[in-house]
N, C-alpha and C positions, 0 to 999 in steps of 0.2 A: 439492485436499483438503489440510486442514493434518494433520491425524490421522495416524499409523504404518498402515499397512494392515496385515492378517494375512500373514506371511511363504508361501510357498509348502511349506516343511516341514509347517505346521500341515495343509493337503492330504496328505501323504502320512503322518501319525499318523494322522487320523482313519480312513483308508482302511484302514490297515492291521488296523483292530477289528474283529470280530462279522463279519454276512454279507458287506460287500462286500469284505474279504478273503476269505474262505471263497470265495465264488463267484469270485474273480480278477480284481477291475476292477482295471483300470491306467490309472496316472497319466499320460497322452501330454503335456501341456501345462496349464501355468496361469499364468495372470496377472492382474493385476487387472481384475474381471469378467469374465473368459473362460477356459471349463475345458473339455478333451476329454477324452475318457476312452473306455477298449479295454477288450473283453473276448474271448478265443478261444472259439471253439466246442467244447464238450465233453461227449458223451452227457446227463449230467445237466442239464444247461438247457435242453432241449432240450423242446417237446411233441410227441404221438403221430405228426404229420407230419413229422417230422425239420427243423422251422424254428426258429430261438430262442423261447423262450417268451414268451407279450405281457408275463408277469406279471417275467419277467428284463428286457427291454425297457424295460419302465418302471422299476424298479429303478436299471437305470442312467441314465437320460434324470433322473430323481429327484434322484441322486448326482451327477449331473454340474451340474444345476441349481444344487444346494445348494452346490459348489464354486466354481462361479461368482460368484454371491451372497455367500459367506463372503471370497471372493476380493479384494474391493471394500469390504468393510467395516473399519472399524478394529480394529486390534490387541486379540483378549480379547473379539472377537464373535463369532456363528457363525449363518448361516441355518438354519432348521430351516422342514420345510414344512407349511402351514397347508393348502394346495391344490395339486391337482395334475391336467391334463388332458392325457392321450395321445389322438393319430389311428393308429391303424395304417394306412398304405397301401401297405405289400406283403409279403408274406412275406419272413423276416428267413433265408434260408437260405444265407449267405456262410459264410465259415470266419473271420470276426471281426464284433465289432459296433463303431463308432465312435460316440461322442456327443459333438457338439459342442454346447458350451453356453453364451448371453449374457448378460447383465443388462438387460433394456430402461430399467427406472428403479428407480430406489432413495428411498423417501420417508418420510423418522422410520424407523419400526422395518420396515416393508414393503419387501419388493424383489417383481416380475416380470422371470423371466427366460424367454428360448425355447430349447426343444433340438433339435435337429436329429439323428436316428439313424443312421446307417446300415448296412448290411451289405455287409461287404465279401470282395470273392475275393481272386484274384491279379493281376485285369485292370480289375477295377470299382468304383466303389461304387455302390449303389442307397440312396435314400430312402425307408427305409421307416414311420419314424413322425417324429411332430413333435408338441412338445409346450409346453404353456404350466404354468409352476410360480408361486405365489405362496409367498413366504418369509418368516418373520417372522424381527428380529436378537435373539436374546439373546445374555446374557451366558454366555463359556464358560464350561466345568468347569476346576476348579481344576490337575486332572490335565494338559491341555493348553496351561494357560496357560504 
């Protein structure tokens, strides 16, 4: 790629905004096309069964997506999602959530990227959703550039 990529800080401004600060994703890793992201378990994200919530789950599988995507593009772009499909297959009741997230391809303004979730203790991690995101690139805000 001849292009500057987006630096890895531009991941950790956007993060720090609106809800996925509020709720506490963290930044584990990024590189170009590929972003992980943590979040700890904490009363509030939580539904009635004491497991992370689907609608937090996705959130982050979302956001991790979108960093992935944004990850790979050039300097003064950003993914934002046009689409997005989560599987849940298992309840998400570790004391962390991990999302790791890829690019599969990138084409004109479209990317697809896969996440991979899981919930983690102190001994395991389990798979508990997966998911498929389509991103469109615009142009960023002026604030970030």
């Amino acid at each position: 790629m001849s292009a500057e990529l987006n630096p890895p800080s531009l991941a950790e401004a956007v993060n720090a905004k609106g809800f996925t600060g509020a709720a506490g994703f963290r930044i584990v890793a990024v590189e170009p096309g590929r972003a992980e992201l943590a979040l700890t378990r904490r009363d509030d994200l939580l539904q009635f069964f004491g497991h992370f919530h689907g609608g937090v789950i996705s959130a982050l599988a979302d956001h991790a997506a979108g960093m992935a995507v944004t990850s790979a593009l050039p300097k003064g772009r950003i993914g934002v999602t046009v689409e997005i499909k989560v599987n849940f297959l298992s309840p998400a009741d570790g004391n962390e959530l991990i999302a790791r997230a890829k690019t599969l391809k990138m084409s004109g303004s479209i990317g697809v990227a896969t996440v991979e979730v899981f919930s983690k203790n102190e001994a395991s991690e389990t798979l508990c959703a997966f998911c498929t995101a389509t991103m469109r690139a615009l142009d960023l805000s002026a604030e970030f550039r």
